[in-house]
N, C-alpha and C positions, 0 to 999 in steps of 0.2 A: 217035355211038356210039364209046366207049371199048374200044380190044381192049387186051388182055394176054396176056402170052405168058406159056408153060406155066410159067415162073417165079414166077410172080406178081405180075411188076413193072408196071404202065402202061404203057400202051404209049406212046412216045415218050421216053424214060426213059432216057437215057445217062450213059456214066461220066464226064462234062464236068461233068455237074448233081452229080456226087457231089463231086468235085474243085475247082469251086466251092464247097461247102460246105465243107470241107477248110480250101480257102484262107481262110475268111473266119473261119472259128474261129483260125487261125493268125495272123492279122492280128490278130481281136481278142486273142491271145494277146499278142502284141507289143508293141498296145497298150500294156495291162495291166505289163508286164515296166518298159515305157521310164515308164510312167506312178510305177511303183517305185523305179526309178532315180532319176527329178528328186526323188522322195520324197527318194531317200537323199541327193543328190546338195544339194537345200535344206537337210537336216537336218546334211549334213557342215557346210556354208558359214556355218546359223547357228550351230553350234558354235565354228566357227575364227572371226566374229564376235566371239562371248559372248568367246572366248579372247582375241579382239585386244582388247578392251574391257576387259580384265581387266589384260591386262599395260599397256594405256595406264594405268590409275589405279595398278597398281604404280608406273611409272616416275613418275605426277605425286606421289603419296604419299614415294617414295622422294627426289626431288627437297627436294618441301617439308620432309622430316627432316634430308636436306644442311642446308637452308638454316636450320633451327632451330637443328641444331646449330652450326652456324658462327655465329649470332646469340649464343647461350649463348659460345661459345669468346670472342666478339669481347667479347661483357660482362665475361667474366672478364679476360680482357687489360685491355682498358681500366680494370677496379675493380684490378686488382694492380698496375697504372700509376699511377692515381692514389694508392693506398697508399704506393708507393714516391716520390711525388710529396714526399705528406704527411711522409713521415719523413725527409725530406732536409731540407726546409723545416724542421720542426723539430730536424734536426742541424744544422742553419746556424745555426741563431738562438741556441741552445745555445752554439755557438761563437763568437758577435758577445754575448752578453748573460753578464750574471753569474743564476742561476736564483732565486736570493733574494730580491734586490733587482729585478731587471728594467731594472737600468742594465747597459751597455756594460760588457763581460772587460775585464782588462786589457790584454790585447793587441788589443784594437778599440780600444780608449781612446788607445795607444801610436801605433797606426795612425793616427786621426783626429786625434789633436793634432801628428803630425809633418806632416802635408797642411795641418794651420789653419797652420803655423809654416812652410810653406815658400809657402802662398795670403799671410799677413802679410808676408813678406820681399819679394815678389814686386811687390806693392801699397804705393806710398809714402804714409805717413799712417794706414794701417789698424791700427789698435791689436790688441794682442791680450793677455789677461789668463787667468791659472789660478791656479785654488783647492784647493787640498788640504786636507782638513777629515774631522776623525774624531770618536768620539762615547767625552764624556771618562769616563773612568775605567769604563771598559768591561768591564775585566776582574772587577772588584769586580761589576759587575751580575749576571756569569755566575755568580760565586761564589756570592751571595747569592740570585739570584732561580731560576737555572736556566737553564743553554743553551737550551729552549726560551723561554723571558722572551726571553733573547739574540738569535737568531732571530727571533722577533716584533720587536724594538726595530730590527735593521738592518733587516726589511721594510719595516718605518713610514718608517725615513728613506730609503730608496729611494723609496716613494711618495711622501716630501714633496719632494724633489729632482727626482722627474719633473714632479710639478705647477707645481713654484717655480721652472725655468730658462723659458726660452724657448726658440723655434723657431729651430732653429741651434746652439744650446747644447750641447755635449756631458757629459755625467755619464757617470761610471763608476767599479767597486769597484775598487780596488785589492786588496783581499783583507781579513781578517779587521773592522775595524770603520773600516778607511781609504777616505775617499776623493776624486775628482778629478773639476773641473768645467772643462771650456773652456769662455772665454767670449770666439768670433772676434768682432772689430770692439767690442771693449771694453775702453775704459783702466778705469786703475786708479780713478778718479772714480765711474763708473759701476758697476766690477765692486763694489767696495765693500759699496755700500748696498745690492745687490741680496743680496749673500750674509748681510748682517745682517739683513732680513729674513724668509731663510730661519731663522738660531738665532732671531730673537724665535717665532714658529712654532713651531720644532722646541719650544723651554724651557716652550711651555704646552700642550703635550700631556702625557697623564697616562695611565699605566699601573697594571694590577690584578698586584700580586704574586702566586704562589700563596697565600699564606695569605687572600688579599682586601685588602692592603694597599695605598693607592693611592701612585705613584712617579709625578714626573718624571726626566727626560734631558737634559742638555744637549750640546752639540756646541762644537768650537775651529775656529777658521777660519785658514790662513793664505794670502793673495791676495798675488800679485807680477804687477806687468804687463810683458811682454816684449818687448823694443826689438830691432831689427834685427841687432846685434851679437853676442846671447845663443843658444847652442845649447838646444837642446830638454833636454838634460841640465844643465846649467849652470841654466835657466830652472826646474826640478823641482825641482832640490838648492836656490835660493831658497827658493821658496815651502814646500818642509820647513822649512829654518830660520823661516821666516815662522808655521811652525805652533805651531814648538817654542816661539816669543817669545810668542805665545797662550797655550801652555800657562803658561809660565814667571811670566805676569803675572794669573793666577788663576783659567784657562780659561773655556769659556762666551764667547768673545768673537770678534773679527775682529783679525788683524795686518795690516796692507797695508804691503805696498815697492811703491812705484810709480816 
């Protein structure tokens, strides 16, 4: 039998039993709180996560654009290297060749025939021979046909004079329709016949006037061979007179001092 007292509470019913109850709601309170917490506590960590992961592809993204652009920069350097490459190269050659012709400046020509005349002097027996040879009555072609005709005609014998020496051979313009061939390791036997076959050559090509009329050209050769005694000036001043004796005896031909 269950008593109760005048309160109405059960009997056996103390304020232990209330105060456990108390506690246990308070506990499950705590729970609940700490259980909130690691909530927020997770939710903070995958944020600063997501964050860390965000600024790692900043820095990789940021990196790889460094590196792009320093690929683009190093392109550009290198293509403005090689331009300046290319224009030097072509200011060199500019300055070693005549542009018309595609033979050797005069002052390469000056240059290379004072090295053959001091390689000749140096080597006993080694022949050496030059040719000075203009294309005659030049001036009359220009009158008549036109400085561009004129132009074409020295191009031509530029190209016939590179095809018609050989390897070792020097050509080169002296300037308006004059010009100069070394020929190291070749007397005057030799240098000869080889420059008469450039005028047979040259005298059967045939050119178109403006009007359509067709022309040939001829060319005077004067060839002197150089002996050990003769300066490079001395050895030039020759071989003009050499030319002049060409002109003098009906031009179109070869004079040789040997």
């Amino acid at each position: 039998m269950v008593t109760t007292k005048a309160s109405g509470q059960p009997a056996g019913f103390s304020p232990s039993t209330k105060a456990r109850n108390t506690w246990k709601k308070s506990g499950q309170g705590i729970q609940e709180k700490a259980h909130e917490e690691q909530e927020i506590l997770a939710s903070r960590f995958a944020q600063q996560e997501s964050s860390s992961r965000r600024l790692q592809w900043m820095v990789v993204l940021s990196c790889a654009a460094a590196l792009f652009l320093l690929f683009v920069s190093l392109a550009v350097v290198f293509h403005d290297l090689s331009t300046v490459e290319a224009a030097f190269r072509q200011a060199k050659y500019h300055v070693a060749h005549d542009t018309l012709t595609g033979l050797a400046s005069r002052h390469s020509l000056m240059v290379q025939l004072d090295f053959a005349i001091a390689q000749a002097a140096c080597t006993v027996g080694q022949p050496l021979s030059v040719c000075i040879c203009d294309i005659d009555q030049f001036k009359s072609i220009n009158d008549t046909h036109g400085h561009a005709a004129g132009d074409e005609i020295l191009a031509s014998f530029g190209k016939l004079v590179r095809g018609g020496i050989r390897n070792g051979d020097i050509a080169g313009r002296l300037g308006g329709d004059e010009f100069r061939i070394v020929l190291p390791n070749t007397g005057g036997d030799r240098a000869g016949p080889l420059m008469e076959r450039l005028r047979e050559h040259w005298e059967r090509l045939e050119y178109h006037s403006p009007d359509g009329r067709l022309f040939s050209v001829t060319a005077s050769f004067g060839v002197v061979q150089h002996t050990g005694e003769r300066s490079a000036k001395a050895l030039l001043h020759t071989a003009d007179k050499a030319l002049y004796c060409a002109k003098g005896e009906g031009r179109n031909r070869i004079y040789l001092v040997a």
